[in-house]
C-alpha positions as a Markdown table, in Angstrom:
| # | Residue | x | y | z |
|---|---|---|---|---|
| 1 | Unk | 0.0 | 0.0 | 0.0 |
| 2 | Unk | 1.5 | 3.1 | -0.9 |
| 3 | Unk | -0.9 | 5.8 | 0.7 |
| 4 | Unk | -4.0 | 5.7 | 3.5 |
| 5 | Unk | -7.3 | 6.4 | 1.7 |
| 6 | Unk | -8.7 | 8.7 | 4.2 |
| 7 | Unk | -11.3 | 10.6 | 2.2 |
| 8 | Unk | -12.8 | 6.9 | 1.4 |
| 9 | Unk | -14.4 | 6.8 | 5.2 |
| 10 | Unk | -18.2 | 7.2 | 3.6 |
| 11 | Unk | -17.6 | 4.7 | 1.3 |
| 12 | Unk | -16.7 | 1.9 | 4.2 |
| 13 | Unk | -19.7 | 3.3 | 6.0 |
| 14 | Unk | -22.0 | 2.9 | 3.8 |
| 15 | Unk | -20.6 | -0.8 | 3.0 |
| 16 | Unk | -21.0 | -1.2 | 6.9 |
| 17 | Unk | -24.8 | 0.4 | 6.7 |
| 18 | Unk | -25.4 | -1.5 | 3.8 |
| 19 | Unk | -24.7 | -5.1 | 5.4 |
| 20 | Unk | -26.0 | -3.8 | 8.3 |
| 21 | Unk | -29.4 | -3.4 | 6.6 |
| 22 | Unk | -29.2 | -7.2 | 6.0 |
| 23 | Unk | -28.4 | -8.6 | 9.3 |
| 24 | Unk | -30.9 | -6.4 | 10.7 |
| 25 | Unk | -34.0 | -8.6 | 9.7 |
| 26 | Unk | -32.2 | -11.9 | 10.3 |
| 27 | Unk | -34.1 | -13.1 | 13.5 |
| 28 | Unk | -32.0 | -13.0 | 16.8 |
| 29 | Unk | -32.6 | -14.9 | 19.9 |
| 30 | Unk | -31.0 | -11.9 | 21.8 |
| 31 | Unk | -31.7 | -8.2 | 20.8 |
| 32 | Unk | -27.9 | -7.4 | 20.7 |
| 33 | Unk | -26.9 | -10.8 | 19.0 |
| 34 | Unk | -25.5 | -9.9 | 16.0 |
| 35 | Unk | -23.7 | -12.0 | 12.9 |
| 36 | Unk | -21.4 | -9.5 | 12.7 |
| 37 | Unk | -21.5 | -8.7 | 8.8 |
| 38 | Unk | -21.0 | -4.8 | 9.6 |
| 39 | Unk | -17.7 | -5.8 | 10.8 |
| 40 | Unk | -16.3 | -6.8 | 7.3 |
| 41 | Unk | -15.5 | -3.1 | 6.1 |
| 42 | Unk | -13.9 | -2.2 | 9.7 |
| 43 | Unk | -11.3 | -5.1 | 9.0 |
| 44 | Unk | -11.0 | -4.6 | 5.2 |
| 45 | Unk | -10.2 | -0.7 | 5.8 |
| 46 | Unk | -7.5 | -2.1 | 8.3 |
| 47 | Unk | -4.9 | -1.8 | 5.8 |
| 48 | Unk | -6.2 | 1.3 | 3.8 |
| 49 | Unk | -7.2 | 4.3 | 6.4 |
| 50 | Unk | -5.4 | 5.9 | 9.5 |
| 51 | Unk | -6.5 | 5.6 | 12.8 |
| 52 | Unk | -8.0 | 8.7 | 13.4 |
| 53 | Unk | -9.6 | 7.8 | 10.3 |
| 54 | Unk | -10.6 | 4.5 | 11.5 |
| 55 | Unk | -11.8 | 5.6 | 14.3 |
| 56 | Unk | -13.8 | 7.9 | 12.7 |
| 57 | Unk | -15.2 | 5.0 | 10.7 |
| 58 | Unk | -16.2 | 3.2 | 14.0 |
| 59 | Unk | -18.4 | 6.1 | 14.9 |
| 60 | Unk | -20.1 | 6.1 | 11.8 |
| 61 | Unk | -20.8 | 2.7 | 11.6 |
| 62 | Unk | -22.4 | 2.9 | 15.2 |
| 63 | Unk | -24.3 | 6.4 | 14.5 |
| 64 | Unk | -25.2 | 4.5 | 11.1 |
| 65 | Unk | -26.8 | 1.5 | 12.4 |
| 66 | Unk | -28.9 | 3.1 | 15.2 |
| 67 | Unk | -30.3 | 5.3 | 12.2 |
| 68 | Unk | -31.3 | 2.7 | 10.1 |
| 69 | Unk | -32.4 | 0.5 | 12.3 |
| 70 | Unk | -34.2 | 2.7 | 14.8 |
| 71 | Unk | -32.1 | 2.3 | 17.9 |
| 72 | Unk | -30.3 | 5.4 | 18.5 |
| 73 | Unk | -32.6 | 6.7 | 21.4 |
| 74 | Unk | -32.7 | 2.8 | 23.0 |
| 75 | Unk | -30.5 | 0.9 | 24.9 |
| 76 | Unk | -28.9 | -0.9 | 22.2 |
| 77 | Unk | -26.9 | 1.8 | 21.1 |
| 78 | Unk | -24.8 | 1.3 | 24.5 |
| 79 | Unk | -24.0 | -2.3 | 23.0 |
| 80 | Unk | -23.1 | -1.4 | 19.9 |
| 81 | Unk | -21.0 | 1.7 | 21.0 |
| 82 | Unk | -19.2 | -0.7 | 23.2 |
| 83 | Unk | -18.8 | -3.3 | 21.4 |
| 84 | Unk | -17.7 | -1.6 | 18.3 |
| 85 | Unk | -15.3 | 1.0 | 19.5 |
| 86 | Unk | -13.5 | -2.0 | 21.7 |
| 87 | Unk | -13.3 | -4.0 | 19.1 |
| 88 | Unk | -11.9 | -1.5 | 16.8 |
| 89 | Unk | -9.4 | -0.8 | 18.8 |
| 90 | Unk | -8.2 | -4.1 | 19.1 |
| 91 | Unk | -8.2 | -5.0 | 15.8 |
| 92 | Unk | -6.0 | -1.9 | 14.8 |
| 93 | Unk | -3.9 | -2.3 | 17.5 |
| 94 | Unk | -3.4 | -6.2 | 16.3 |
| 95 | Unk | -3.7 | -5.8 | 12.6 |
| 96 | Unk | 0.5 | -4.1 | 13.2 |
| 97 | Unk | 1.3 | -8.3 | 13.7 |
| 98 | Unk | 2.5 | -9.7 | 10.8 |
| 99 | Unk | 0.1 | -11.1 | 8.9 |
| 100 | Unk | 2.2 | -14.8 | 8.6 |
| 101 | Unk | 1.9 | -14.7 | 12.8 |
| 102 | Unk | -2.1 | -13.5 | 13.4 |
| 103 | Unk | -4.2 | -14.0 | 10.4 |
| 104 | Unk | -7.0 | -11.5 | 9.7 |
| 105 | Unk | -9.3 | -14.3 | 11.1 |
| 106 | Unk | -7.3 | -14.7 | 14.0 |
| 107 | Unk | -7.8 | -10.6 | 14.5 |
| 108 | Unk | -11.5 | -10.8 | 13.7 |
| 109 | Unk | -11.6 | -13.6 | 16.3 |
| 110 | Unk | -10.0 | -11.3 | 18.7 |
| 111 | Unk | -12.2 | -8.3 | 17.9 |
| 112 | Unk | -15.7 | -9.9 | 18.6 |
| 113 | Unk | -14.4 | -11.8 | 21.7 |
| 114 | Unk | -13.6 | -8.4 | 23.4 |
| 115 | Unk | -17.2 | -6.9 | 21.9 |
| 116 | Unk | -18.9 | -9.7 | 23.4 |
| 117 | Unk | -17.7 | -9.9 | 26.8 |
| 118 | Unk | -18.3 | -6.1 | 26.8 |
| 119 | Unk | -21.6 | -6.5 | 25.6 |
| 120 | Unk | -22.8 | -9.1 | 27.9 |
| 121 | Unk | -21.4 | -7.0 | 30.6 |
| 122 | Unk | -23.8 | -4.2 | 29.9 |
| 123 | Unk | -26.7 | -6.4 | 28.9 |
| 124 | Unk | -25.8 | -7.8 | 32.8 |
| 125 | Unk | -27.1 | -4.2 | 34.2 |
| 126 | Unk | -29.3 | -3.1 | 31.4 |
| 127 | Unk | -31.3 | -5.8 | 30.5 |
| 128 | Unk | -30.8 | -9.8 | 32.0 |
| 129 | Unk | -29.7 | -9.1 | 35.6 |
| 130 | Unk | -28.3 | -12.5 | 36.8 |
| 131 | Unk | -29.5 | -14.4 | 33.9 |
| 132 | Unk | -27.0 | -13.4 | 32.1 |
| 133 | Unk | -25.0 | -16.2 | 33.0 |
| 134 | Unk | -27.1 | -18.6 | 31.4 |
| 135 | Unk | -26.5 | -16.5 | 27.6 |
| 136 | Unk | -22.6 | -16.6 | 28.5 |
| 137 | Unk | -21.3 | -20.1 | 26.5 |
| 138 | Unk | -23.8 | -19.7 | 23.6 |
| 139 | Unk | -22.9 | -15.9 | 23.1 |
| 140 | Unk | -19.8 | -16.8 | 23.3 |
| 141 | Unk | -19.3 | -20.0 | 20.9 |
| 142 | Unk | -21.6 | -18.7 | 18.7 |
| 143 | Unk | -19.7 | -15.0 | 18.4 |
| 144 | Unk | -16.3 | -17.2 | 17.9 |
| 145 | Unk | -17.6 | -18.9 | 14.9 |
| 146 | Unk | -19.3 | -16.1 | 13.0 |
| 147 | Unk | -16.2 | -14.4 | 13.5 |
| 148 | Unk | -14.0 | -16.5 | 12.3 |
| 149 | Unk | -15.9 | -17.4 | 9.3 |
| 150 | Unk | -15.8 | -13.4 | 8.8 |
| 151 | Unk | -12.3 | -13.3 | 9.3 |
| 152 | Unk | -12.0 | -16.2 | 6.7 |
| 153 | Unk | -14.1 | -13.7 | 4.0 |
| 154 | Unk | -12.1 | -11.2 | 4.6 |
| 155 | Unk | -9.3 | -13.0 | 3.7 |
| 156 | Unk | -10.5 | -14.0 | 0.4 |
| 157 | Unk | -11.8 | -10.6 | -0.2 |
| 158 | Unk | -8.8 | -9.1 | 0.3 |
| 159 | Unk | -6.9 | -11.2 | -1.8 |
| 160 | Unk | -9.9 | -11.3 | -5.1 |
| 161 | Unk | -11.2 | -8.5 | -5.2 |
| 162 | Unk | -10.0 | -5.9 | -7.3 |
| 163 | Unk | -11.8 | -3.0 | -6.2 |
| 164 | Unk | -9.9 | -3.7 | -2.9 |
| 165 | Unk | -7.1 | -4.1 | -5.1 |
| 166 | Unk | -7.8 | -0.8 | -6.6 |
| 167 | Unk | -8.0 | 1.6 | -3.5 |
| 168 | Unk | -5.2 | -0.5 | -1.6 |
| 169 | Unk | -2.2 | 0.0 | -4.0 |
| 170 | Unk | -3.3 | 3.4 | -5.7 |
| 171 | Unk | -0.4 | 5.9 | -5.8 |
| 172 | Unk | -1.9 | 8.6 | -4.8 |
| 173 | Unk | -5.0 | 9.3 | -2.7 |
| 174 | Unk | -8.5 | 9.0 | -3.6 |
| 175 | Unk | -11.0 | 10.9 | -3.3 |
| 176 | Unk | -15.1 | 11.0 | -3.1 |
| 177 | Unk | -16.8 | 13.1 | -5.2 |
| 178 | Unk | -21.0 | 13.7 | -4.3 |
| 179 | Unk | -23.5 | 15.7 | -6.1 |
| 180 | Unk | -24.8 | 18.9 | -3.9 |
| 181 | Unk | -27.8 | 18.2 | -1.9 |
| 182 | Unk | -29.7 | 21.3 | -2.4 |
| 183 | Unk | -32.9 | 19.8 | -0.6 |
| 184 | Unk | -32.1 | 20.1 | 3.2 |
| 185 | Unk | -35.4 | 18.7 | 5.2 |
| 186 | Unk | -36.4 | 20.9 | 7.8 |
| 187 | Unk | -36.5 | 20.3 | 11.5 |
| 188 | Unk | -40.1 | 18.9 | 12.9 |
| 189 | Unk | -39.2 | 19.9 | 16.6 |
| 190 | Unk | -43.1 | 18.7 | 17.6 |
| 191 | Unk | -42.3 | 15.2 | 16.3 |
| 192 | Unk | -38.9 | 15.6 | 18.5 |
| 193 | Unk | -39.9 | 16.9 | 21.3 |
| 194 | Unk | -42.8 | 14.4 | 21.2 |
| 195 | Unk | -40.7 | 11.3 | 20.9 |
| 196 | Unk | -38.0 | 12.6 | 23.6 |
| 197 | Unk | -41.2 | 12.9 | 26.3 |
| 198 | Unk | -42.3 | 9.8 | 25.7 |
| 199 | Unk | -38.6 | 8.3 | 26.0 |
| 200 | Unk | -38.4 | 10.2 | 28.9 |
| 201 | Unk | -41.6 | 8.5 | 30.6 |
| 202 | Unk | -40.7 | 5.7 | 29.2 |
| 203 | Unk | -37.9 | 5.2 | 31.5 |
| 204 | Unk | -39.0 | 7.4 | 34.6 |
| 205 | Unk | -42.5 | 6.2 | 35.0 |
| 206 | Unk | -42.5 | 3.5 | 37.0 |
| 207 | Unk | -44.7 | 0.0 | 36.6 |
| 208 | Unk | -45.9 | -2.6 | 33.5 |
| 209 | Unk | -49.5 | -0.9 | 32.7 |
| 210 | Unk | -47.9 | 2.9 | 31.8 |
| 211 | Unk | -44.8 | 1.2 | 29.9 |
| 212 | Unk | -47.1 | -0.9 | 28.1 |
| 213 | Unk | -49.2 | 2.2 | 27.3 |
| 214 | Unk | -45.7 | 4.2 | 25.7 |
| 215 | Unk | -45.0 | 1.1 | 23.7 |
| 216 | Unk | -48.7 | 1.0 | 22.0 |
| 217 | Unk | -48.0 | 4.9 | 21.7 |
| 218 | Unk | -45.2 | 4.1 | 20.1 |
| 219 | Unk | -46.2 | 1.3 | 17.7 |
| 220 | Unk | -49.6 | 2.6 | 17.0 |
| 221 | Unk | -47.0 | 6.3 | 15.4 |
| 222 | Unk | -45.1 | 3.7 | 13.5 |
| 223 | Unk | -47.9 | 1.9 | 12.2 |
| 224 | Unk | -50.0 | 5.0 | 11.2 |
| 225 | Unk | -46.4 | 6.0 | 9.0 |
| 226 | Unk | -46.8 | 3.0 | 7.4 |
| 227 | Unk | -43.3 | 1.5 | 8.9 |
| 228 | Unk | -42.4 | -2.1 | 8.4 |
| 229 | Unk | -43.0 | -4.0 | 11.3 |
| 230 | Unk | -40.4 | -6.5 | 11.8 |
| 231 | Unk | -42.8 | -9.3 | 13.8 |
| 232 | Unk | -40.1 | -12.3 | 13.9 |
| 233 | Unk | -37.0 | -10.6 | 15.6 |
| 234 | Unk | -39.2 | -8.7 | 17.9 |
| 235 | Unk | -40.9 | -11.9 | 18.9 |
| 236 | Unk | -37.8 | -14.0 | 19.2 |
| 237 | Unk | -35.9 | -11.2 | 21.2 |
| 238 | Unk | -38.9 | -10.5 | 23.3 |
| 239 | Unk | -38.9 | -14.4 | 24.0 |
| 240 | Unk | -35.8 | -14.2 | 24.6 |
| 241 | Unk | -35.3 | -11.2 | 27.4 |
| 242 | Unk | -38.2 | -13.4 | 29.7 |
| 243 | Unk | -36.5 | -16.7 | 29.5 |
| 244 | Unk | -33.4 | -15.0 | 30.7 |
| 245 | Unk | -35.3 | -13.6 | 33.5 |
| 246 | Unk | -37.3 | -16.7 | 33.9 |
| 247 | Unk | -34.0 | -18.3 | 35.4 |
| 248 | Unk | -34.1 | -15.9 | 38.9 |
| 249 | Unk | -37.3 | -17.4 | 40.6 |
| 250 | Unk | -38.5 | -14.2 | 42.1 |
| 251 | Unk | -42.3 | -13.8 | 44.1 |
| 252 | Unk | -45.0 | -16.1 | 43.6 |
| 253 | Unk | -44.6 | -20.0 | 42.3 |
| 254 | Unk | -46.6 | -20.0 | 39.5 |
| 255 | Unk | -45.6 | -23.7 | 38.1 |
| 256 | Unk | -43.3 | -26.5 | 37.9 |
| 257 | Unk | -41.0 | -27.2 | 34.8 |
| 258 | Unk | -39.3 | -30.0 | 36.7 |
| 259 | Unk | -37.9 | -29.5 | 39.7 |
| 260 | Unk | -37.8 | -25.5 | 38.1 |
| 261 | Unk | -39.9 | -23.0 | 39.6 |
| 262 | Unk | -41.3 | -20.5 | 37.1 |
| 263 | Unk | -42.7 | -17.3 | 39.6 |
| 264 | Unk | -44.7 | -14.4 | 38.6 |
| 265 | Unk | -41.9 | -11.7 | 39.5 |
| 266 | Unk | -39.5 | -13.3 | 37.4 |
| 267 | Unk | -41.9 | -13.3 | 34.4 |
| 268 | Unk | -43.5 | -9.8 | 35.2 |
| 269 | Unk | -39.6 | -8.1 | 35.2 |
| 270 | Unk | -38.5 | -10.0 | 31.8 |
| 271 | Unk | -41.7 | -8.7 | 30.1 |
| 272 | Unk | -41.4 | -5.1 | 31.3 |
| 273 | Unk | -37.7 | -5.2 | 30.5 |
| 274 | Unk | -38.9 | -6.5 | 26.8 |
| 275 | Unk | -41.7 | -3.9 | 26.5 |
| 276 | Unk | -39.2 | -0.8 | 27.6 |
| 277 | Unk | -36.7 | -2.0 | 25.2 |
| 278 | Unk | -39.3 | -2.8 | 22.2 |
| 279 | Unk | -40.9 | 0.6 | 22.9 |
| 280 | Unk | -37.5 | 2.8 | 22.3 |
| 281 | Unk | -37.1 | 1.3 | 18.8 |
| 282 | Unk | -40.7 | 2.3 | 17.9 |
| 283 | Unk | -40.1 | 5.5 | 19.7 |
| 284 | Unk | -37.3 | 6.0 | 17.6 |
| 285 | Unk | -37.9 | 4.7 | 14.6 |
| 286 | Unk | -40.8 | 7.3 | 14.6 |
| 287 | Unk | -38.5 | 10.3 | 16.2 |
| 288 | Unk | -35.7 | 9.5 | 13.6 |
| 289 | Unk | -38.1 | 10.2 | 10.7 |
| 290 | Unk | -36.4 | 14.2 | 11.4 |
| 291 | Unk | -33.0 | 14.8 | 9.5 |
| 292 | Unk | -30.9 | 15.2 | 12.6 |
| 293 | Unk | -27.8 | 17.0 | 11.1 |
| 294 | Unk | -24.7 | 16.7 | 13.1 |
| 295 | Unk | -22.1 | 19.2 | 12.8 |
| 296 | Unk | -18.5 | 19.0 | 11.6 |
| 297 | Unk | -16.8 | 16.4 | 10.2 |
| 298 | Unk | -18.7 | 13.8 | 12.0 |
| 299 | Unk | -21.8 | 15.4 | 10.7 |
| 300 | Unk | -20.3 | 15.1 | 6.8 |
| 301 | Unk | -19.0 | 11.8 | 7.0 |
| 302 | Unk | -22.5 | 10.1 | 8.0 |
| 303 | Unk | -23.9 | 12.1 | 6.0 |
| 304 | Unk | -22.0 | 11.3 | 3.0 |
| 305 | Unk | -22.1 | 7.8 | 4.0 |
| 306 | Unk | -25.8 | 7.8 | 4.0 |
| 307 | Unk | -26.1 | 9.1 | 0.7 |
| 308 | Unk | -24.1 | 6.2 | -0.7 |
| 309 | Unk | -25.5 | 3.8 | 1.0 |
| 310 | Unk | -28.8 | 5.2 | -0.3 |
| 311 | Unk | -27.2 | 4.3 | -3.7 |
| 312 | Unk | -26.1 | 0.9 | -3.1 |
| 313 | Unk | -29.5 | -0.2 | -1.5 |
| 314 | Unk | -30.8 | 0.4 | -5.3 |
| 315 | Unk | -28.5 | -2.5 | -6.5 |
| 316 | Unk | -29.2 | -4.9 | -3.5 |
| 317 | Unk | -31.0 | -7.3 | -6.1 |
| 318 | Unk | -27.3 | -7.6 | -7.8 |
| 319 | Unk | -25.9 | -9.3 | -4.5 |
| 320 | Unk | -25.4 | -13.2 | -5.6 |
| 321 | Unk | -24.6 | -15.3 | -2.5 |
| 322 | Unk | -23.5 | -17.7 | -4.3 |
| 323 | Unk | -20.7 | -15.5 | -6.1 |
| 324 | Unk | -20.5 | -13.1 | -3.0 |
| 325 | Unk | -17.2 | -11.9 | -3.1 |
| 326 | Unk | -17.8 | -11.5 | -7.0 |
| 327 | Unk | -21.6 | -9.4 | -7.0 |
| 328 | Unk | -19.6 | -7.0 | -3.7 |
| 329 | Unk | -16.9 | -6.5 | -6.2 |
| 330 | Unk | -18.8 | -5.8 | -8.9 |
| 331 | Unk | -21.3 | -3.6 | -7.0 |
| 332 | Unk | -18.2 | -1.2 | -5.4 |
| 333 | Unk | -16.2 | -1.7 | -8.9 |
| 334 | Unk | -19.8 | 0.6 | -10.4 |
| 335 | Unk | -19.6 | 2.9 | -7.8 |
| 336 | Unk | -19.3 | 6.3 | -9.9 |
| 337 | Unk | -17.9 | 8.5 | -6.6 |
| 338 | Unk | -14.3 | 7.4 | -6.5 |
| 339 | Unk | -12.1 | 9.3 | -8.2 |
| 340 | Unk | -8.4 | 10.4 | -8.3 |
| 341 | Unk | -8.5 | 13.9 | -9.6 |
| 342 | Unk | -11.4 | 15.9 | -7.4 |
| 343 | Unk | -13.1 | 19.0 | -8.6 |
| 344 | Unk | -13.0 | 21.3 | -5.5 |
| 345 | Unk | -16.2 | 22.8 | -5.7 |
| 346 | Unk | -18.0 | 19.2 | -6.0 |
| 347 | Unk | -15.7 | 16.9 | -4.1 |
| 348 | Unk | -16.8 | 15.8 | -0.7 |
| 349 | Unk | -16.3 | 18.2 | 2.0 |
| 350 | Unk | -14.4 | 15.4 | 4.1 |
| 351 | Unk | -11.3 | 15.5 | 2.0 |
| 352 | Unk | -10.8 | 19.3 | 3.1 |
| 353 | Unk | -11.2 | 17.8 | 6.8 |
| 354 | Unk | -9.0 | 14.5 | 7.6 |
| 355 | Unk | -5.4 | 15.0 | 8.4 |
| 356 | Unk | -3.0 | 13.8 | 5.6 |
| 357 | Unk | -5.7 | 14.7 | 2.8 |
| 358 | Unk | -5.1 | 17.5 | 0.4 |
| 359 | Unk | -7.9 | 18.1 | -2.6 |
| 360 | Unk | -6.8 | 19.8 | -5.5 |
């Protein structure tokens, strides 16, 4: 590699948004349980940006997610802020091994086993309690194999693909060149301040009946917009949150699984720990229908990121899962935004930001 491809930082986000969007409606016995798919762009821009740059990418890729999939103003965002920023950092830190002494496997492998213990940590105060414990081996086993077999794409990625090809060895840098977005979206503070109350009661008011109450609120807003309802994950993950309560008999024996005591407390905290949590996605899902604009370069980078994820969502259909690698390839190969020889007045905005980057 002959230079870091800074100014590229939308274009990994919005490959991480992009796989993001489809591991999101893959059904998940735990709300935070994740394949791990938005993961492949961290690893393959290893090699190819800096670390502030990286970094940067890391925060886009969490800000990213919680946009699309309606979790910014919920607890998972604490999981996947966690998770992704610690395993960032130990995959940059490890990627500076030799690549004939820790495979890119071996440091994807590494990555999600930190995420996961840090995630299962939160989810110990946030959202199981002491059943927890119970989730630790299959979280575990389960994150060590998707991992790998990520690591493993990676790999081959790296090695066939010839857009990776293309940005890794260039010369000089590259650069991302957008059209202007003369149609900014104005700011509904009524919806805002709206779905920022209800969040607010949400988590202050105290007892089952008034949560259950916000979470109609906020279904009944998402189904009157006409949003997707995705009924299998919130099922399973519903399922999911009381059997993990389930385990810490608490009040009144209710019945007998066994020798196992299933009590009324234990079931009455796992569903009101499932309806909190299923009510802040609706609540924001609906609230995030506003074009929050953040400022600086944060603020362009998502932005930009968005847009071209926006673009690559129109060529989902392309994606071959039998020729993966290929269809990726040929999908960022017909991207028309990276160039080499920027027009300033059109070129992205970032490549007058990040360190190291000079437009022309």
């Amino acid at each position: 590699m002959n230079k870091k491809q800074d100014a590229l930082v939308p274009v990994f986000g919005a490959l991480c948004f992009f796989l993001s969007a489809i591991e999101f409606v893959i059904p998940k016995p735990l709300p935070f349980l994740r394949i791990g798919l938005a993961n492949v762009p961290l690893m393959l821009a290893l090699d190819v940006l800096s670390f502030k740059a990286f970094l940067l990418l890391a925060v886009i890729k969490i800000l990213g997610q919680a946009f699309i999939s309606g979790t910014l103003f919920s607890y998972l965002v604490l999981f996947s802020a966690a998770g992704t920023i610690w395993a960032a950092l130990t995959m940059y830190v490890l990627h500076r091994i030799p690549r004939k002494v820790l495979s890119l496997a071996g440091i994807s492998m590494a990555g999600a086993s930190v995420s996961n213990c840090v995630q299962l940590f939160i989810g110990r105060f946030f959202i199981f309690g002491e059943g927890i414990r119970y989730m630790v081996p299959p979280f575990l086993f389960i994150g060590a194999v998707t991992s790998l077999i990520l690591g493993i794409f990676c790999a081959s990625f790296e090695e066939e693909s010839e857009w990776y090809a293309h940005i890794r060895d260039a010369d000089s840098p590259l650069y991302v060149q957008l059209p202007d977005n003369t149609n900014p979206t104005p700011h509904p503070w009524i919806r805002l301040i709206t779905g920022f109350t209800l969040l607010i009661a949400l988590l202050f008011i105290p007892g089952l009946p008034a949560k259950a109450v916000i979470f109609c609120a906020g279904f009944l807003l998402c189904i009157a917009e006409k949003q997707k309802i995705y009924w299998i994950p919130l099922c399973v993950s519903t399922v999911g949150i009381v059997l993990c309560h389930v385990f810490i008999p608490v009040g009144r024996e209710l019945f007998l699984i066994g020798s196992f005591p299933i009590t009324s407390g234990a079931l009455l905290n796992g569903l009101e720990k499932a309806v909190v949590l299923q009510a802040m996605i609706f609540l924001s899902r609906w609230t995030l229908q506003v074009r929050i604009r953040i400022p600086g370069l944060l603020g362009m980078a998502l932005e930009e990121s968005l847009y071209i994820f926006k673009q690559l969502l129109e060529y989902k259909d392309k994606i071959r899962p039998r020729h993966l690698i290929t269809s990726i390839d040929e999908l960022l190969l017909g991207l028309p935004f990276i160039i080499s020889n920027p027009d300033a007045k059109r070129s992205s905005k970032l490549t007058e930001l990040l360190p190291g980057v000079k437009p022309f």
